[in-house]
C-alpha positions in Angstrom: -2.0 -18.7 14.9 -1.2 -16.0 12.1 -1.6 -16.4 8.8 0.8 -13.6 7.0 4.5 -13.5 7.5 4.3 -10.0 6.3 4.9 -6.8 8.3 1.1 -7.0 9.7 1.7 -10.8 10.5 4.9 -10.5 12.2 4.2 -7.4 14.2 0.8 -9.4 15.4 2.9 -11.9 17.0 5.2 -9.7 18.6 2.3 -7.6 20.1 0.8 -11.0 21.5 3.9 -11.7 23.3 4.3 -8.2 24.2 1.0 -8.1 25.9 1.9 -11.1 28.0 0.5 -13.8 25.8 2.8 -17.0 26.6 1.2 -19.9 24.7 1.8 -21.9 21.2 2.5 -19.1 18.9 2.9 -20.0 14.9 3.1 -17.8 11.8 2.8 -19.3 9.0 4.7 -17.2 5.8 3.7 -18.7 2.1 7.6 -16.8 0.9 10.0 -19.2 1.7 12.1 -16.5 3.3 12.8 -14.5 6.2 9.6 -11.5 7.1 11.4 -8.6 5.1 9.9 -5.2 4.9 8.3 -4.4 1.1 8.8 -0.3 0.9 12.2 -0.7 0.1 11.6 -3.0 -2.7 10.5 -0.1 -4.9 12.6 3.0 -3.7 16.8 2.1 -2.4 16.9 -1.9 -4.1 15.6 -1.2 -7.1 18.2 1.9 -7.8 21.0 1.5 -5.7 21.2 -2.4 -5.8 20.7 -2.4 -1.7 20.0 -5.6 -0.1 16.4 -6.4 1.0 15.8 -5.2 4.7 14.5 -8.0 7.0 12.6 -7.4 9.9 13.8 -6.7 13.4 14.3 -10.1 14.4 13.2 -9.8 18.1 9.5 -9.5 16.8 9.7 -13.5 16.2 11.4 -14.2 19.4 9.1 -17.2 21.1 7.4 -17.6 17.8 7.0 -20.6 15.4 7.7 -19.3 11.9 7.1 -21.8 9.0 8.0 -20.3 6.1 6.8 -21.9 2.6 3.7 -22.7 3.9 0.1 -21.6 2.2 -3.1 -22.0 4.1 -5.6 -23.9 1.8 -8.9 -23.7 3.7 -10.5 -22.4 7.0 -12.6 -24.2 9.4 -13.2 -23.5 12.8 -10.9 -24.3 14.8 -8.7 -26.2 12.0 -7.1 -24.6 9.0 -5.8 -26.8 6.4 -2.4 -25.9 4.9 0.0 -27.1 2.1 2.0 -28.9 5.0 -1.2 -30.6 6.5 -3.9 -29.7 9.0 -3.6 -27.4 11.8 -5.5 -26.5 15.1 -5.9 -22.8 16.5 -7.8 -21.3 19.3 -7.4 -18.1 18.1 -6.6 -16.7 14.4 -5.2 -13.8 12.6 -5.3 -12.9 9.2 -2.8 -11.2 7.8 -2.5 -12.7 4.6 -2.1 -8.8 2.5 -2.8 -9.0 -1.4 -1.3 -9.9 -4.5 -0.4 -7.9 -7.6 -3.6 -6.8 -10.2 -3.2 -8.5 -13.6 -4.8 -7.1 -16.5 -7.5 -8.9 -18.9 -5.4 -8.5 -21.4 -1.9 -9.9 -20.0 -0.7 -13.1 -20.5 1.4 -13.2 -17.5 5.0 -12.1 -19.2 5.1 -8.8 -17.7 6.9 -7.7 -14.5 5.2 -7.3 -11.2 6.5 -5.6 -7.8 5.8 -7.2 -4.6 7.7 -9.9 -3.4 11.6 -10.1 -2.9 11.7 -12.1 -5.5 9.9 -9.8 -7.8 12.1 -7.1 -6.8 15.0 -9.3 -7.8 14.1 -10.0 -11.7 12.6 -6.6 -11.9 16.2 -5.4 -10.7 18.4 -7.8 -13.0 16.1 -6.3 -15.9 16.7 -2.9 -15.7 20.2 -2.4 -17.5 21.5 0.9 -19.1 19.2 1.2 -22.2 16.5 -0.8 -21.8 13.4 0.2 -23.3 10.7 -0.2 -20.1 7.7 0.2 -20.5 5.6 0.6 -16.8 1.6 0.0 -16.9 0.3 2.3 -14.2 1.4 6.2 -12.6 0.5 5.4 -9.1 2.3 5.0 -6.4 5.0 1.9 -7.1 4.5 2.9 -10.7 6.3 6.4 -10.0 8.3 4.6 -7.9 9.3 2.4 -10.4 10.0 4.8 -13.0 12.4 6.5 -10.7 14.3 4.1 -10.0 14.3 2.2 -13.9 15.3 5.8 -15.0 17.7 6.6 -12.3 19.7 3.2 -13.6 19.9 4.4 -17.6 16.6 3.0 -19.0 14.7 4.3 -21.6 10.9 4.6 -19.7 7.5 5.4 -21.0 4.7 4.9 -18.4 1.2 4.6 -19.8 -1.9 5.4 -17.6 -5.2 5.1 -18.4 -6.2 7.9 -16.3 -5.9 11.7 -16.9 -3.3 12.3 -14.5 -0.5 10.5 -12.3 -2.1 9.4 -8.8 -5.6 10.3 -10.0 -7.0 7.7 -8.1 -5.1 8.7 -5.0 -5.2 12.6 -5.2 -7.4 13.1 -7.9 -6.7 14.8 -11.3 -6.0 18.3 -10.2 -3.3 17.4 -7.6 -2.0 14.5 -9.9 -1.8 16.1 -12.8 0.7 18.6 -10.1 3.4 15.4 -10.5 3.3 15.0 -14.4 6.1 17.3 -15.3 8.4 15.6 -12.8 8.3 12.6 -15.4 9.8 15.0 -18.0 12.2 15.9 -16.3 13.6 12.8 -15.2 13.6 11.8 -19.3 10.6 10.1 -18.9 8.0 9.9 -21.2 4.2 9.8 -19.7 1.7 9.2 -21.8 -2.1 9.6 -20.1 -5.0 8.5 -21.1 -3.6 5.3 -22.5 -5.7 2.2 -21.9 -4.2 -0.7 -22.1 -5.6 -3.8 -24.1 -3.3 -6.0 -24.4 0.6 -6.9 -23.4 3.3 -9.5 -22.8 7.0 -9.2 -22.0 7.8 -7.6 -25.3 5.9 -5.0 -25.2 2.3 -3.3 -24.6 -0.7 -3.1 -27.1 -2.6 0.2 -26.5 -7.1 -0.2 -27.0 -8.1 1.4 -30.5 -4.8 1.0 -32.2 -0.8 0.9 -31.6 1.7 -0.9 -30.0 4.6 0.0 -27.0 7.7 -2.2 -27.4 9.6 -3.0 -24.7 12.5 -4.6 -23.2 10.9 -5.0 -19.8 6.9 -4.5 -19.5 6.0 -4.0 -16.1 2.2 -3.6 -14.6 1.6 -1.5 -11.5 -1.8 -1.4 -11.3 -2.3 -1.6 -7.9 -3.1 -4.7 -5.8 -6.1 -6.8 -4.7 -6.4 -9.5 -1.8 -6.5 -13.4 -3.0 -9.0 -15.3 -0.6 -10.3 -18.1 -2.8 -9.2 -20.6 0.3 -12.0 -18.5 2.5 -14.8 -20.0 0.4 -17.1 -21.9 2.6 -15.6 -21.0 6.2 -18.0 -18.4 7.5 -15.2 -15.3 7.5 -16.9 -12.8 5.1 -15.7 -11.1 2.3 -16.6 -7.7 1.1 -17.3 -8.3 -2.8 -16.1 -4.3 -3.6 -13.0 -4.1 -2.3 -12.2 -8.5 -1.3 -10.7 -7.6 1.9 -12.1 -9.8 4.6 -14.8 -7.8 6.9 -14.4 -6.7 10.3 -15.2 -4.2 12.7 -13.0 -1.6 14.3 -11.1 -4.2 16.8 -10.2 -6.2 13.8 -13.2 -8.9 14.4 -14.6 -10.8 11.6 -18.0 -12.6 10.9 -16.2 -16.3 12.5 -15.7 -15.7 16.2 -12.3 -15.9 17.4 -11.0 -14.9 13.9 -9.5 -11.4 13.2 -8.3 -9.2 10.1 -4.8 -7.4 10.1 -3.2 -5.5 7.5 -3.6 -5.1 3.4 -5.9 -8.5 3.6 -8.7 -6.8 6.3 -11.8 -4.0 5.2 -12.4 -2.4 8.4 -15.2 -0.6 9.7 -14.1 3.3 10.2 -16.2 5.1 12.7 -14.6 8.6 11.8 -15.8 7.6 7.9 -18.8 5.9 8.6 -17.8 3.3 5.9 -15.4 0.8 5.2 -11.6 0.9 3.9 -9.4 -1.1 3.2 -5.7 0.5 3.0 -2.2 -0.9 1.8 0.1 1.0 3.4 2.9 0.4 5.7 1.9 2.6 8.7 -1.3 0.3 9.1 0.7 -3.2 8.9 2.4 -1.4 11.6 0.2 0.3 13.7 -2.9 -1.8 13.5 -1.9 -4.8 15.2 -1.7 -3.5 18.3 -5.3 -3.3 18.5 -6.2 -6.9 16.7 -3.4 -8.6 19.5 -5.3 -6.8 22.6 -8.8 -7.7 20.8 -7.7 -11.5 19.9 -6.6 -11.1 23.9 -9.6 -10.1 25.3 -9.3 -6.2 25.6 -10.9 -4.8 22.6 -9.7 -1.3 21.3 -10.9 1.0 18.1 -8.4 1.3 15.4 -9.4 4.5 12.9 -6.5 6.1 12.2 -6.3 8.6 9.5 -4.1 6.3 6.6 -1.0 7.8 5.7 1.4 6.7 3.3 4.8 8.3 2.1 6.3 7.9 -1.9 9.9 8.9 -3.1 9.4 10.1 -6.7 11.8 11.8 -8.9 14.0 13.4 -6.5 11.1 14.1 -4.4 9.7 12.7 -1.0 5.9 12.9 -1.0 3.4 12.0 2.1 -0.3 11.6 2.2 -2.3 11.7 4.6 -6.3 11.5 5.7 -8.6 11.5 2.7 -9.9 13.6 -0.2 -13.5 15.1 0.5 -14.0 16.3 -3.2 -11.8 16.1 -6.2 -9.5 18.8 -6.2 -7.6 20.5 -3.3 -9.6 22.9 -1.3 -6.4 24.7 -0.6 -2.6 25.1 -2.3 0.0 26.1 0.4 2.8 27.3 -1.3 3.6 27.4 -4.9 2.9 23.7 -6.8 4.3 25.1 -9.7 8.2 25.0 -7.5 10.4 22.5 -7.7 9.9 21.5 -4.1 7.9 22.5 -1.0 4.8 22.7 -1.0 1.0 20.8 -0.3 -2.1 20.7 -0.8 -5.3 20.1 1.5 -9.0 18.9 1.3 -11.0 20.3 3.8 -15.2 19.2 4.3 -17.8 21.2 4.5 -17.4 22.5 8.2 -14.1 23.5 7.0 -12.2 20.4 9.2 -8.8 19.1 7.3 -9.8 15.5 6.1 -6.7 15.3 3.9 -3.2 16.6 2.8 -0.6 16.0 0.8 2.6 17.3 1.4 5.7 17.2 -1.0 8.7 17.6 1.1 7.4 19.4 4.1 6.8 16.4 6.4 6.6 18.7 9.4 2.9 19.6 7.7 2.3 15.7 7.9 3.2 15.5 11.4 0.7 18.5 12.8 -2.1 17.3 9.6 -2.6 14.1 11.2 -3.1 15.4 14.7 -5.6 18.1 13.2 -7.5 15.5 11.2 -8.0 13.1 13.7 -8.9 15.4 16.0 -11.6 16.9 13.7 -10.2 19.9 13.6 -11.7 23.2 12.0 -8.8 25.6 9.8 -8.9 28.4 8.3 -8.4 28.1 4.6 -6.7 31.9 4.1 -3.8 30.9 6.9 -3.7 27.3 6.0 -2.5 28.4 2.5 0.7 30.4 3.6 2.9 28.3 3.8 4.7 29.9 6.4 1.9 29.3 9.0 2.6 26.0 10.6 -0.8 23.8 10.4 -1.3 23.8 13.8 -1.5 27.0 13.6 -4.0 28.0 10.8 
């Protein structure tokens, strides 16, 4: 049984019937709805009014997918669910996270997750509304893009000193500020937020934001209340549920996939928890051979990809330090060039890379394989990576 009928969910079951598993195979999706991929949520449906992209159907062939149902509790060997109780031998969960809500919001303002998020957001953002977005990271940018690529009038407040700070750090950030500008958006850093509601923001210390549409991307956080009491451990920092390498957690016969799970990372020597895409993808390969008897390591290095102002950004590994250890090219151009974090032993742990995804695609293999560069030729940007 899977709980999650999100990317990490559905791509669970397909691996289990890929890998020969021919049993009683359910899902179970709280969205009433068909599994629908969530990147495109923020980027193509929010601007260009594209319809939301479902998964490849053949994933869920031989499976038993009940949407609009929530899982209440966890025992072993039961779990208890909004349409009753339910036995499993074995069980995955994929149950990913749920929008961050600030102390001070009373629950008026937008959030970006669901489909159905995505649809209100999009009905909002008419020619010359005032939108106000909570948040520069990732969907926030993302957001701002699009509200501004569709005639709004956008001011995005974050608390931080930079865009992405918590991502990149302030130096390589602060490197995607002036894109706001030029997209007629107004940025405003260093703005804490203390309180807001759909007509607007209130900022801590004094002022007001009003607003036609308040949005908060602040990032999201798993909700695992119903996992109080069963034995499947949750890791107070970051609340993903723990587990080790193959996806195991503390219940036997239980596993972890996807934006839900904090795994243990061998190459780190801690534990992360990531929200991206690739690892809904990729990871489930592992938890289906573990859940099947064959367990694997999964410690890739995370990568994640953004489309900002005009702009296609990939990141991928980690940061060692707070600013770059190395500029290749000029960060100052309009376009084309990266930046990369390398540890002490001089092995690239990180890189981002603002449309040169060919530096993406030979970063990961060097980072994964531990490799050691050298800084002087990794900063022209004319040596390929592999190379340097």
């Amino acid at each position: 049984m899977v709980v999650g009928g999100g990317l990490a969910g559905v791509r669970t079951a397909a691996e289990l019937r890929a890998r020969g598993y021919a049993g009683a195979l359910t899902v179970l999706s709280a969205e009433d709805a068909e599994p629908y991929d969530r990147p495109p949520l923020s980027k193509q449906f929010l601007l260009a009014g594209t319809d939301v992209v479902s998964l490849d159907r053949q994933w869920l062939a031989g499976v038993d997918l009940r949407p609009g149902v929530t899982v209440t509790a966890v025992r072993p060997g039961l779990v208890r669910t909004s349409a009753g109780e339910l036995e499993w031998d074995g069980l995955v969960l994929a149950a990913g996270a749920q929008p961050r809500r600030l102390p001070g919001s009373d629950g008026g303002a937008h959030v970006l997750r669901t489909a159905a998020d995505a649809y209100r957001l999009r009905s909002a953002l008419v020619p010359g509304a005032r939108v106000v977005i909570v948040g520069a990271g990732w969907i926030g940018a993302e957001v701002a893009t699009a509200a501004a690529g569709r005639g709004c009038a956008v001011t995005v407040l974050e608390a931080g000193v930079a865009p992405l700070a918590a991502a990149l750090g302030p130096a390589a950030g602060a490197r995607t500020a002036g894109w706001y500008a030029e997209a007629g958006v107004t940025l405003r850093t260093g703005a804490a937020v203390a309180t807001l509601d759909s007509r607007g923001v209130g900022l801590a210390g004094a002022g007001r934001v009003d607003a036609d549409v308040v949005v908060e991307a602040i990032g999201v956080r798993p909700q695992l209340d119903w996992l109080a009491g069963s034995g499947v451990e949750v890791d107070p920092a970051s609340g993903g549920v723990l587990v080790d390498e193959a996806g195991r957690t503390s219940m036997p016969g239980v596993l972890a996939v996807g934006d839900c799970a904090a795994r243990w990372s061998p190459r780190t020597g801690r534990r992360v928890r990531t929200e991206h895409w690739d690892d809904a993808l990729r990871a489930p390969e592992v938890v289906a051979a573990t859940l099947l008897g064959s367990p694997g390591t999964y410690d890739p290095a995370p990568y994640v990809w953004s489309e900002q102002f005009g702009r296609y950004l990939q990141w991928v590994g980690w940061r060692t330090g707070g600013s770059p250890s190395v500029w290749r090219g000029d960060p100052d151009a309009r376009t084309g060039w990266a930046a990369a974090w390398l540890d002490g032993q001089g092995r690239l742990t990180g890189l981002l890379a603002v449309d040169r995804p060919r530096d993406v695609v030979q970063a990961r293999r060097a980072i994964e394989a531990a490799r050691v560069l050298d800084a002087e030729r990794l900063a022209d940007p004319d040596v390929p990576v592999r190379s340097a």
